[in-house]
N, C-alpha and C positions, 0 to 999 in steps of 0.2 A: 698370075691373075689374082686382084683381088677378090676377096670373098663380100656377097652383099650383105647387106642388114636389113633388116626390115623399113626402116626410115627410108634407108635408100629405095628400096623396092615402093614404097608409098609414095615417096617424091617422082620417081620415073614414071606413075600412074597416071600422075594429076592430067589433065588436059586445058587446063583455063589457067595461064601466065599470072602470077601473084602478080601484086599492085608495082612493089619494089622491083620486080624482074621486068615490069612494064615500064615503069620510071628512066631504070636506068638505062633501058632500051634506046626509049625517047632522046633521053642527055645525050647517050652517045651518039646519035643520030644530030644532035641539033649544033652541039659543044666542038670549036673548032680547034681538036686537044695541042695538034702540032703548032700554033699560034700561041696558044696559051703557052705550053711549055717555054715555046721561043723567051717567051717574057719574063717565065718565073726565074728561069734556071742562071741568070744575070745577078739576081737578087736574094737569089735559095742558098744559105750556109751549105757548107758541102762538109768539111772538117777544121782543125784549128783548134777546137774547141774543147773544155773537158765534157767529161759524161758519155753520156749515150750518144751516136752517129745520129743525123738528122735524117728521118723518112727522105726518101723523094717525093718530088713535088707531085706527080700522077698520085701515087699513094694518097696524099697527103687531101 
């Protein structure tokens, strides 16, 4: 179990959803992700490449 922190215990308080937790509510609700995906993931670098691995596309 982990141990809380104060932050934490003030975030599990709140009772009114921030704007941003509101937001992304919404997207997820409207955003049709398994379409999108379908689309990106044809056209999204996977590897190859030097450097850093490229994010996935949900992340991204």
């Amino acid at each position: 179990m982990k141990q809380r922190s104060f932050a934490s215990s003030s975030f599990d308080a709140r009772k009114k959803p921030a704007r941003r937790e509101k937001c992304l509510r919404e997207m997820d609700q409207s955003v049709p992700w398994a379409k999108w995906l379908a689309l990106m993931l044809p056209i999204h670098p996977t590897t190859g490449r030097r450097g850093r691995p490229p994010m996935p596309p949900l992340v991204m």
